[in-house]
N, C-alpha and C positions, 0 to 999 in steps of 0.2 A: 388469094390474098387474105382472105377473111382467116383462115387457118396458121396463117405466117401469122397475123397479128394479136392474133391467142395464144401462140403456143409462146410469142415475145409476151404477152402481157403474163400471163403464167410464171414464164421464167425470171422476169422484175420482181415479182410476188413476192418469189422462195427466197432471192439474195437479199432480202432486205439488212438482216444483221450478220455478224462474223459469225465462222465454226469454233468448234473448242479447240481445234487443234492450230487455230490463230490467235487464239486468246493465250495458248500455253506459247506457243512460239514467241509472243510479245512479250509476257509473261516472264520468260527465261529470260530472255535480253536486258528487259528492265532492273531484276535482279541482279546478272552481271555484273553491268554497269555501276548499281549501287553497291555492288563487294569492289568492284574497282577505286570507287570512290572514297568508301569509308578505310581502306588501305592509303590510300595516298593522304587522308587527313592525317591518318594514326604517324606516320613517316612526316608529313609537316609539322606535325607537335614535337616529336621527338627530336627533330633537327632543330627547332626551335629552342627548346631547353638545353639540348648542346651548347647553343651557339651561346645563353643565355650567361651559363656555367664559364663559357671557355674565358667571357668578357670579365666577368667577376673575377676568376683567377690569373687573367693579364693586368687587371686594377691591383687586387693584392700582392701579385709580384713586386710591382712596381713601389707600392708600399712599401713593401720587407726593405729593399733594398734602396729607398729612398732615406727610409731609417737607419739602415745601419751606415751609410754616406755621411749621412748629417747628425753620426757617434749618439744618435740614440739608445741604438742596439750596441752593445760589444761587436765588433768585427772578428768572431771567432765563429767557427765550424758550431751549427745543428742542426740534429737530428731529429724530425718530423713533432714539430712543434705545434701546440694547437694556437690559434688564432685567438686572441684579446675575447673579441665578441663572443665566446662561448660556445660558437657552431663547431660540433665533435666531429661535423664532416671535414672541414677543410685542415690542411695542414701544411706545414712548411718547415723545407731545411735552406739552409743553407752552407756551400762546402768552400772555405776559403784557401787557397792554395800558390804556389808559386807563379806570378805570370809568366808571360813569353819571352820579357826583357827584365832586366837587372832592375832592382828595386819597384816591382810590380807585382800586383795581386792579383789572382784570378779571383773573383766574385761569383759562385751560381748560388742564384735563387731556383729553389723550384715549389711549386704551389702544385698542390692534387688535393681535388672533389670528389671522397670514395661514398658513392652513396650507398642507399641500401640496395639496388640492386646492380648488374656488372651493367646494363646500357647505362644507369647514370652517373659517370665519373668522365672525372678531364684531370686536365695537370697542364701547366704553362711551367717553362723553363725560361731564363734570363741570366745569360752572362755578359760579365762586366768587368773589363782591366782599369784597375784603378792603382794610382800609386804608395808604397808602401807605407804608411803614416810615420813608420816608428822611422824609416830612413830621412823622411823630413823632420821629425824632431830630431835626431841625431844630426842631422847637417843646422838644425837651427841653434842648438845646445854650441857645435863648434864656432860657428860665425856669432854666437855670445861670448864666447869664454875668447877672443882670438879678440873681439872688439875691446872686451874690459882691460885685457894685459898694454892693448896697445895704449888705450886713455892713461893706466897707471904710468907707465914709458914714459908717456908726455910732460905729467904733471914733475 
């Protein structure tokens, strides 16, 4: 018994701390995990500024074409225009064209974020049938000049 219990107390002795080749082992793992990690940040920034961009250029859309509705803007076709605010990234056309029924306008807006590099760009599109202006002055022109003849009639 005496000998069982030396050659246990001996062997307690020697395992006191890890080997080097538990140290590398943990070692490796812990690293992993930190390239796992500083990946998946680098991928939430980026998505983040996406999303950041995409909401700016759903707002400016909205814009263009809030403006050209309420004849701010002329309602004529253009071609990749810069934006008031001076930012040379952002830009905007707009392409006015026949709608799908008679006396109708096709409306696109489209907005694009060309950054300096190809991950940071976006673009929002926005169409819109709206009715033709100049056919409602033309019918409001007629129901004047059809109202004055018939007051002269009268008198």
């Amino acid at each position: 018994m005496i000998v069982r219990q030396q050659i246990s107390e001996k062997h307690n002795s020697t395992r006191a701390g890890l080997t080097l080749l538990e140290v590398l082992i943990s070692l490796s793992i812990f690293l992993g995990a930190l390239t796992a990690l500083s990946q998946l940040i680098g991928i939430g920034s980026r998505a983040a500024v996406q999303t950041q961009l995409k909401t700016q250029a759903i707002f400016r859309c909205q814009s263009i074409l809030a403006e050209v509705l309420a004849g701010a803007r002329p309602m004529e076709s253009v071609a990749m225009a810069a934006f008031d605010d001076d930012n040379e990234y952002w830009k905007w056309s707009l392409n006015v064209e026949p709608g799908d029924y008679d006396n109708m306008l096709r409306l696109t807006v489209l907005v694009q974020y060309i950054g300096d590099s190809e991950t940071v760009s976006t673009s929002y599109q926005l169409i819109r049938q709206v009715r033709d202006p100049a056919m409602l002055l033309d019918a409001a022109n007629t129901v004047e000049t059809t109202t004055d003849t018939t007051l002269e009639e009268q008198l």
